[in-house]
C-alpha positions in Angstrom: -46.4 51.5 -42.5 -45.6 55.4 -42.0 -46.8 55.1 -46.4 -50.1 53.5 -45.5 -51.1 55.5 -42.6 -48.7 58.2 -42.6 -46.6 59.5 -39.5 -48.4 61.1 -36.1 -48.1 64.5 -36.1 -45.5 65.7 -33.7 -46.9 67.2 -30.6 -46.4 70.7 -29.5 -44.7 71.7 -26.9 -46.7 72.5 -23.8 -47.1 76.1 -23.0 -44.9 77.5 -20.4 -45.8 79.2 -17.2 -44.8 82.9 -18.8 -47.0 81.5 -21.8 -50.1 81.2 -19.7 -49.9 84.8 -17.9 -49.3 86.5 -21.7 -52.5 85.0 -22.2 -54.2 86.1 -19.3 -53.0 89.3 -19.3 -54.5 89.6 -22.8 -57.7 88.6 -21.9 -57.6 90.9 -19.1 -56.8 93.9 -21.3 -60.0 92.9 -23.8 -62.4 92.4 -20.4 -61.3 96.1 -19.6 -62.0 97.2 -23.1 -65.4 95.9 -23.4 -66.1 97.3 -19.8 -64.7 100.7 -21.2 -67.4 100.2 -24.0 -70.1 99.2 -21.7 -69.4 102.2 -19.3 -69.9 104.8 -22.2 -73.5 103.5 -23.2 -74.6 103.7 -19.8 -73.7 107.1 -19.7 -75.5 107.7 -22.8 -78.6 105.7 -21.7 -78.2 108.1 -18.8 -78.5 111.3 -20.7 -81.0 110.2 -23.4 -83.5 109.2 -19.6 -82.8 113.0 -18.3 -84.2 114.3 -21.3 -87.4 112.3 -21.2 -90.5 112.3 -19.6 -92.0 109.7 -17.8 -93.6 106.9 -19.9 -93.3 103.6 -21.9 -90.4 105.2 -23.9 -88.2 106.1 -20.6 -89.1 102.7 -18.8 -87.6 101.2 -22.2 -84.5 102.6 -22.3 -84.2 102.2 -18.2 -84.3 98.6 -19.4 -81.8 98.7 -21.8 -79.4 100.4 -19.4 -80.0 97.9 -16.9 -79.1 95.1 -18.9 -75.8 96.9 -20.0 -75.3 97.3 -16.4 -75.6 93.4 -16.1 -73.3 92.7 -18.5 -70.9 95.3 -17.3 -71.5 93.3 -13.6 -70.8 90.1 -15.6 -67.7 91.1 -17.4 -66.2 93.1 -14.0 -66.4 89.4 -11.8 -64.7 87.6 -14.9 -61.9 90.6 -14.7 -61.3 90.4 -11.2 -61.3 86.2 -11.0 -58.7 86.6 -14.1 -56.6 89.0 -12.6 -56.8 86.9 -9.5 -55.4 83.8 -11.2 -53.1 85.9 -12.8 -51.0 86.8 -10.0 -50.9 84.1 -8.5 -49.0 82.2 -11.6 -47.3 85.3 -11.3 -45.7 84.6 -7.9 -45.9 80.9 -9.0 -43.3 82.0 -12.1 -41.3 84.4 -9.7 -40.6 81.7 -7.3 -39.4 79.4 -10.6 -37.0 82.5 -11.3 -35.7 82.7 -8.0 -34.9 79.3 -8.0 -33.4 78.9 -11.7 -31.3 82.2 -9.7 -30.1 80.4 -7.0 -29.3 77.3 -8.8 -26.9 78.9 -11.0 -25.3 80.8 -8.7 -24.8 77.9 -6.4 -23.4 76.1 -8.9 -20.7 79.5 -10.0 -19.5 79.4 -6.0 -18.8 75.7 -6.4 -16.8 76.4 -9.7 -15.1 79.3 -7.9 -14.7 77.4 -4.5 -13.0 74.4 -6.3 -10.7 77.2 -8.7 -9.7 78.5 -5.2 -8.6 75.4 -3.2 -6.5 74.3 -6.5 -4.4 77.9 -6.5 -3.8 77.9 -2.6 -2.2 74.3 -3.3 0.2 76.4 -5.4 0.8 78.4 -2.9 3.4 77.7 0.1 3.0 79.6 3.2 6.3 78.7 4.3 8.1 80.0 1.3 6.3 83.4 1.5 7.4 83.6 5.2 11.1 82.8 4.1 10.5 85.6 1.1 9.3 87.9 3.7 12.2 87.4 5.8 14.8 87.6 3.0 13.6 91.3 1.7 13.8 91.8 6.1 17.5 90.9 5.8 18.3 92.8 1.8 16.7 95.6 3.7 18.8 95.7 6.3 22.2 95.0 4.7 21.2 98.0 2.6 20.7 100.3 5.1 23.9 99.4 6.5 26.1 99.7 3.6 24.5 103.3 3.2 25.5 103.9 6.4 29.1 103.1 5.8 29.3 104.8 2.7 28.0 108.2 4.8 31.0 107.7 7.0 33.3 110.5 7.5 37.2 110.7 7.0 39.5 112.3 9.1 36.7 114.6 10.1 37.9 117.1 13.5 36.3 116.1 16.4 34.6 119.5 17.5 33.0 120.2 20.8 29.3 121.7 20.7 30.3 124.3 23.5 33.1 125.5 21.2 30.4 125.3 18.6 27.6 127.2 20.1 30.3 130.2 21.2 31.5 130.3 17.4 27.3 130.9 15.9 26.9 133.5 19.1 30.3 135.1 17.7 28.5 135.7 14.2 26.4 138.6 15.3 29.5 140.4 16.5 30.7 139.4 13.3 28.3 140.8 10.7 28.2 144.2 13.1 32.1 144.8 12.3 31.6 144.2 8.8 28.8 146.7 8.9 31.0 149.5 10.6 33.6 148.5 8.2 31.5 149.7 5.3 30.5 152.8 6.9 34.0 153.8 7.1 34.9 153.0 3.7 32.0 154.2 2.4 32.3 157.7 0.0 31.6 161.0 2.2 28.8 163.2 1.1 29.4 166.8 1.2 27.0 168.1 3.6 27.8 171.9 2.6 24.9 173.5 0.1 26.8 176.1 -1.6 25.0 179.5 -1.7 23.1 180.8 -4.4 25.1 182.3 -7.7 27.9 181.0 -5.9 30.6 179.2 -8.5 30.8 175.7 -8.2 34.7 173.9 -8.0 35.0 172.6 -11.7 35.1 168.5 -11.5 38.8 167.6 -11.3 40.3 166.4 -14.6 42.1 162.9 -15.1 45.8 163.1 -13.2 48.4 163.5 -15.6 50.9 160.7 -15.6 54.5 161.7 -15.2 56.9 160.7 -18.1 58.1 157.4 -18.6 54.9 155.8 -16.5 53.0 153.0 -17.5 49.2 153.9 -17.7 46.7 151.6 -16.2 43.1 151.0 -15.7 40.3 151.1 -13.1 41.7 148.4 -12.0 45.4 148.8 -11.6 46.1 147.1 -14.8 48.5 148.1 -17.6 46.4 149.7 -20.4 46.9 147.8 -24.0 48.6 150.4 -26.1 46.2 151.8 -28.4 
């Protein structure tokens, strides 16, 4: 059969929504050329009428502008009735959007709803209070064996009154040590000797009597040279 009268074409699919407002939106972009067009004839017609007198010749071209400005009338109502229908499939097509939207993300809380109630059935509440309470008691066994390993042996029992005489004592202290080094400190002549006055010669190293051992700065027995 399909060999005698050969298979139906197959039919094409039927324009969409978005389809439709391309369409119209291209129609509406011609209808403001052609007014764009229409616009700059007038304004020619208008110039070519200032320069003229009055007559046959001016009332012509007045007629020839007036017809423009019919068509430009004509082509302005089609503009504004297409641009009308225009937005409304335009808010028609939003509102399809908005509900293709809300649709899917419906349908993602359901997926995510359904993922959450099969992980809390993994979840005990009563073994993460037990957990909880465990780490409690860990922490608390710890604390205490660092507590006894801080513990002191033999240590003297001392009493904070003997304590706080002994720190007032240290001022005392550190002042004796400071008269100590005065005393032992290395006197400084005070006497200027006169001018051309001879000046004592620096004393020369002590002689060691016979049979002495020589020693250092220190006191210590010099290593024979």
């Amino acid at each position: 059969m399909n060999r005698l009268f050969g298979s139906g074409k197959p039919k094409a699919p039927a324009p969409t929504l978005g389809d439709v407002i391309g369409n119209a939106e291209s129609r509406s972009e011609l209808l403001e050329k052609k007014i764009g067009k229409l616009d700059q004839e007038l304004v020619k017609f208008k110039d070519q009428m200032a320069k003229m007198r009055d007559g046959p010749g001016k009332n012509m071209v007045k007629q020839r502008a007036l017809r423009v400005l019919k068509q430009k009338k004509t082509y302005e109502q089609q503009l504004m009735t297409l641009q009308a229908q225009t937005f409304n499939m335009e808010q028609v097509h939003y509102t399809q959007q908005s509900l293709a939207d809300t649709q899917q993300t419906v349908g993602a809380m359901k997926a995510g709803l359904k993922t959450m109630k099969k992980d809390f059935k993994k979840i005990d509440i009563s073994e993460v209070e037990n957990m909880q309470d465990d780490i409690e008691d860990l922490l608390e066994m710890n604390e205490e064996i660092q507590e006894s390993l801080a513990r002191s042996y033999n240590a003297p029992e001392v009493d904070d009154a003997d304590l706080e005489a002994e720190f007032e004592g240290l001022g005392d202290l550190t002042l004796d040590d400071n008269i100590l080094d005065e005393a032992f400190a290395p006197s400084v002549p005070t006497h200027v000797p006169e001018a051309g006055a001879a000046v004592p010669a620096a004393a020369g190293p002590r002689k060691q009597p016979a049979g002495a051992v020589a020693v250092d700065e220190f006191g210590l027995p010099e290593a024979p040279s």
